[in-house]
C-alpha angles and dihedrals in degrees: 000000000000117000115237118202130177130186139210104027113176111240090242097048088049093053099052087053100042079060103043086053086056093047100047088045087240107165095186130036084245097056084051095046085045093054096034089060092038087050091054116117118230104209100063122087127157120207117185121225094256094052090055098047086055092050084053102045085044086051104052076048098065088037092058093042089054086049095054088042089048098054086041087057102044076056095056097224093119091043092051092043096043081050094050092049090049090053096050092049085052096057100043085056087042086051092037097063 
């Protein structure tokens, strides 16, 4: 069984899990990391105020992105270009056999 270490616990940190380790009846660290991942709960998640103003900031973004490739596209440009690709893809298989 492969050996985990990990250094510089604070000794804060070391006594909650120690007892943690006591409470839940874990004899070894890795019964205590396997039910503590087990134990998680899956519905709670934290984001920070500066983690939701950069996913806003990601998501007008994309919006603004979709926005300039769907006028490209109303212009047919992309879809000329993407054709015209794919034609020439087509016809290096088709060379290369």
């Amino acid at each position: 069984m492969p050996t985990l270490l990990i250094k510089n616990v604070p000794h804060d940190l070391m006594k909650e899990l120690r007892r943690l380790k006591v409470e839940l009846g874990c004899r070894t660290w890795t019964e205590l990391l396997e039910k503590l991942i087990r134990l998680r709960s899956r519905e709670v998640v934290l984001i920070e105020d500066k983690d939701l103003e950069s996913m806003r900031r990601a998501v007008n973004e994309f919006l603004k992105l979709r926005d300039d490739v769907t006028k490209k596209w109303r212009k047919g440009s992309v879809l000329v270009e993407f054709r015209r690709a794919r034609g020439r893809e087509a016809e290096d298989s088709y060379i290369r056999r």
